[in-house]
C-alpha positions, 0 to 999 in steps of 0.5 A, spaced: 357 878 750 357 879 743 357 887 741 354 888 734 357 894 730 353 900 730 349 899 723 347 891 725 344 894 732 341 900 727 338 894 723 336 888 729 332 894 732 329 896 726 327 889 723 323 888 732 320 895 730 318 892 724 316 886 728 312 890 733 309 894 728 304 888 724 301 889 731 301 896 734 303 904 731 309 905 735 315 909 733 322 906 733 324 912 739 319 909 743 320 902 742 327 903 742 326 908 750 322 902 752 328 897 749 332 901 754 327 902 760 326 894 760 332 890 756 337 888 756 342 892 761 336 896 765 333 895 772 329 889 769 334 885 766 336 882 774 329 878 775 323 876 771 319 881 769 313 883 764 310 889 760 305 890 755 301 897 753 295 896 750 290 901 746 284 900 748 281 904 742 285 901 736 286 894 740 293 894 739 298 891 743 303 897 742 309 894 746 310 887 750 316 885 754 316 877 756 308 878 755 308 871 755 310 868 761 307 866 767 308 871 773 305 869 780 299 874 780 298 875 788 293 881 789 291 883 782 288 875 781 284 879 785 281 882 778 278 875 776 274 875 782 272 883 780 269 880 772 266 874 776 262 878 780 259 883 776 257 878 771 255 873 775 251 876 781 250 883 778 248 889 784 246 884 790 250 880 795 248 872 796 246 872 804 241 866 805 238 860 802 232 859 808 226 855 808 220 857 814 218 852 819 213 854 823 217 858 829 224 855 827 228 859 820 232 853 817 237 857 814 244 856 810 249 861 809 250 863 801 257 867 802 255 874 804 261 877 808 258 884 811 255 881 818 258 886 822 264 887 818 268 893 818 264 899 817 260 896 810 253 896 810 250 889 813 243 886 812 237 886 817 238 880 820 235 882 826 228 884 822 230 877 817 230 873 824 224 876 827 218 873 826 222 866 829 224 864 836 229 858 833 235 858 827 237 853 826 244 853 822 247 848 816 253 848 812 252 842 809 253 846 802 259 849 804 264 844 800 270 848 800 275 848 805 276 854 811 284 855 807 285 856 800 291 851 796 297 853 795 296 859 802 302 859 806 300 855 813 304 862 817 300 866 815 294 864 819 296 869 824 294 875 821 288 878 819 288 878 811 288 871 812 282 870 815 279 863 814 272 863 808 266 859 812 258 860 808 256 865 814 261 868 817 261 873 822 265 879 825 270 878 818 271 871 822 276 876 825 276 878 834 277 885 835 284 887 840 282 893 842 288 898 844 291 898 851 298 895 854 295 891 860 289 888 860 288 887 854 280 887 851 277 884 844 271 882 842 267 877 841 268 877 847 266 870 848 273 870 847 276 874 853 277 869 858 281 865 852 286 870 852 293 868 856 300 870 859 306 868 856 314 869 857 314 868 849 318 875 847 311 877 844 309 884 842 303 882 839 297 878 841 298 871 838 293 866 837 295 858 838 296 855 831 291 849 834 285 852 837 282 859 839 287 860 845 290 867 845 297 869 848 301 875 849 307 878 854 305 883 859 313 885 859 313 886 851 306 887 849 305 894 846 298 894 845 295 895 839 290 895 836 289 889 832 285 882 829 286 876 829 282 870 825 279 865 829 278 858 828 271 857 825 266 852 826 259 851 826 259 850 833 262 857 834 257 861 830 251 859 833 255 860 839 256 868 836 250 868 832 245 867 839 248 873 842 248 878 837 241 876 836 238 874 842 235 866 839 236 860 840 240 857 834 242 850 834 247 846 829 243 841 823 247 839 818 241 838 814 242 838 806 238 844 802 232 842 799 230 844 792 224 847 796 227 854 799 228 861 799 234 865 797 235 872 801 240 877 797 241 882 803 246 886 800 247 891 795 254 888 792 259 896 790 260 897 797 264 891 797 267 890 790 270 897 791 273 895 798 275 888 796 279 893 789 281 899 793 283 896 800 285 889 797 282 885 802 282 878 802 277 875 806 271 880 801 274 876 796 275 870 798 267 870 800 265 874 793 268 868 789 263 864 794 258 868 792 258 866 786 258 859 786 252 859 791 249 863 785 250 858 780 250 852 784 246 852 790 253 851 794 259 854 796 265 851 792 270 856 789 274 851 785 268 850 781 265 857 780 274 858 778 273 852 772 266 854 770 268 862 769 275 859 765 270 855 760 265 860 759 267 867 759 275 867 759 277 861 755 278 867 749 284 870 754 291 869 750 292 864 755 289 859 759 289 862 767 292 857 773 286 860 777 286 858 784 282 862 788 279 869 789 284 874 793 291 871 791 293 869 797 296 863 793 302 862 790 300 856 785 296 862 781 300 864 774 297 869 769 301 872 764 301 880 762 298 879 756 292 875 759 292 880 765 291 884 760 285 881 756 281 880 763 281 888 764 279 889 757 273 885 759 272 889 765 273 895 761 267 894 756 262 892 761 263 896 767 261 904 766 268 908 765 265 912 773 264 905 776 270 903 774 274 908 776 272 908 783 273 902 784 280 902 782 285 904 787 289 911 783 296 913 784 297 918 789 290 919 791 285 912 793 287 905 796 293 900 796 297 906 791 296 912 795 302 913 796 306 911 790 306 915 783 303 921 785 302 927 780 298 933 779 295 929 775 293 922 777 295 917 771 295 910 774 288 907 776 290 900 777 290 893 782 297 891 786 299 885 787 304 884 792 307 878 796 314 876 797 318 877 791 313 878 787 309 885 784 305 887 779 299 892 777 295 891 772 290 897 770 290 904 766 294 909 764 293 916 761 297 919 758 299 926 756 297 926 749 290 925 752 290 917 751 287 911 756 292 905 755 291 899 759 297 896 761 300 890 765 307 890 769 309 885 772 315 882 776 318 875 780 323 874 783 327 879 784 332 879 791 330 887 793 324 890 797 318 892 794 319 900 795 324 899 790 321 895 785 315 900 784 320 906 785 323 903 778 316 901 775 314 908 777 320 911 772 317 907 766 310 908 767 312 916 767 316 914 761 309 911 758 306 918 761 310 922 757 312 919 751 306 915 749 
């Protein structure tokens, strides 16, 4: 390694400070501390990582580190998603496209999630249903696939990776109820599909081909659990008529031009616990909306190219944007791009709005137990997935400023605890110095 004398390295630094300041009012103790936090030498140096510190006010990039490269996003992808659903479908959910036939409802789903899904709010599908004796289903406008390109296929086990279909119900996920013999689920058309095993299972586990459920009484802790299922048209009118007490049938039917569109949701609840709780499915099913809502049918591909060519194509660089929640690995954004998406988020969304629905350091959602203060200052989106981390939000300084920032890291050979111990210290620095 070459080591410059003193005055050249006083000299090197001052001609980057000088660089840096066409863009920003950073002082040369700042940049030469944020030098020291992310360069050469530091924590950061070992993998790939991504910084740049943004002021909303004066929009002035006030410090980038590699804020040019591209980093797998995981989870903050989940932002793209965010700015795509407010614009696109404004305070409501995307339920049903339907059209009356005397005493039969044709009907085909338009992406909406909430069907008996977690606590969040559900539409009336009971009054909607009423006045028919026969629902007759279609997903003939459901153009993308159950998996997204570039999941990981052993993911398909766990309950984030829960398959996208036009009208899911129960989060397309069954409920293991708690209990070490016996176990119980719901639907519970599933009961009599739940089978011994002498695999050495902790947990229920379903069979990677069909709708067949294992665990081992001798091993099996008995928690409670969900597990996707594998869904099909068949499956859902199987499910729906006993949630409802019709009589469905399975049409593949085309949608007509001729129809009615029903917006059964009101859409916040399910933005903040998509934000918050960084659930992949609500994101999954939101970017479906979107495309039902400028399309007519479910094709995320298609609303991803259509929001990259309209309201994004001004982002500093172009987003390999792949789908809703994250979950794939062919997405890469760079910081300053992140940074770019949240200032569109910041400039449209009500400052009270916002803050609720991103998670806040020490006090709310996927960062409640990190950066904590007695203060809160880091309101921000996580996205975490093996060797990759970032958070990309806002930062309130003690001077009383609001920057927004994207931190980003790939590739790294530690534990993730570690990464956001190490990101903590230089956000504190932020915090402190700025």
């Amino acid at each position: 390694m070459i080591k410059l004398k003193p005055t050249k390295t006083l000299l090197l630094l001052s001609f980057l400070f000088l660089s840096l300041g066409a863009q920003s009012q950073i002082t040369k103790t700042q940049y030469s501390q944020m030098e020291s936090a992310l360069g050469d030498g530091s924590f950061f140096s070992g993998h790939l990582t991504g910084f740049m510190l943004y002021d909303l006010d004066s929009q002035r990039v006030m410090y980038e580190k590699n804020s040019q490269i591209r980093f797998t996003p995981a989870s903050v992808t989940k932002l793209f998603t965010l700015f795509s659903s407010i614009l696109i479908l404004n305070d409501s959910t995307q339920t049903l496209r339907y059209v009356p036939a005397g005493d039969t409802l044709k009907i085909w789903g338009a992406g909406d999630p909430s069907w008996k899904y977690l606590d969040l709010p559900s539409p009336d599908f009971q009054k909607m249903f009423a006045p028919y004796s026969v629902i007759q289903f279609s997903d003939a406008n459901m153009k993308s696939t159950p998996f997204g390109d570039g999941w990981q296929w052993d993911d398909y086990a766990y309950y984030y990776s829960a398959e996208r279909s036009s009208l899911p119900i129960y989060g397309n996920l069954m409920h293991v109820f708690p209990g070490k013999s016996n176990p119980r689920v719901f639907p519970f058309r599933f009961q009599d599909a739940i089978f011994k095993s002498t695999k050495e299972l902790k947990d229920m586990e379903r069979d990677f081909h069909e709708n067949e459920f294992l665990y081992n009484p001798l091993t099996y802790r008995g928690r409670e659990d969900y597990l996707p299922f594998i869904t099909s048209p068949e499956l859902l009118v199987e499910l729906a008529a006993t949630e409802t007490g019709k009589t469905w049938i399975y049409q593949p039917d085309s949608l007509p031009e001729e129809h009615y569109l029903w917006r059964g949701n009101a859409l916040f609840p399910f933005l903040k616990e998509m934000m918050l709780e960084s659930d992949n499915f609500l994101a999954e099913q939101l970017l479906m909306m979107v495309s039902d809502r400028l399309f007519g049918e479910l094709d995320s591909e298609r609303a991803i190219e259509y929001m990259i060519k309209t309201y994004l194509y001004d982002l500093p660089d172009e987003p390999i944007w792949v789908d809703g929640s994250g979950l794939s690995r062919y997405n890469l954004f760079t910081p300053r791009t992140m940074v770019g998406l949240f200032e569109k988020i910041f400039r449209i969304v009500p400052d009270d709005m916002l803050y609720e629905l991103l998670p806040t350091g020490g006090v709310s959602g996927t960062i409640q137990n990190n950066y904590q203060a007695a203060s809160p200052y880091i309101f921000a989106k996580t996205g975490t997935m093996s060797n990759n981390h970032s958070l990309v939000g806002l930062i309130k300084t003690k001077s009383g400023k609001t920057y927004c920032f994207a931190f980003m890291n790939s590739n790294y050979p530690h534990k993730a605890s570690l990464i956001r111990r190490e990101m903590e210290k230089v956000l504190l620095l932020v915090r402190d110095m700025f």
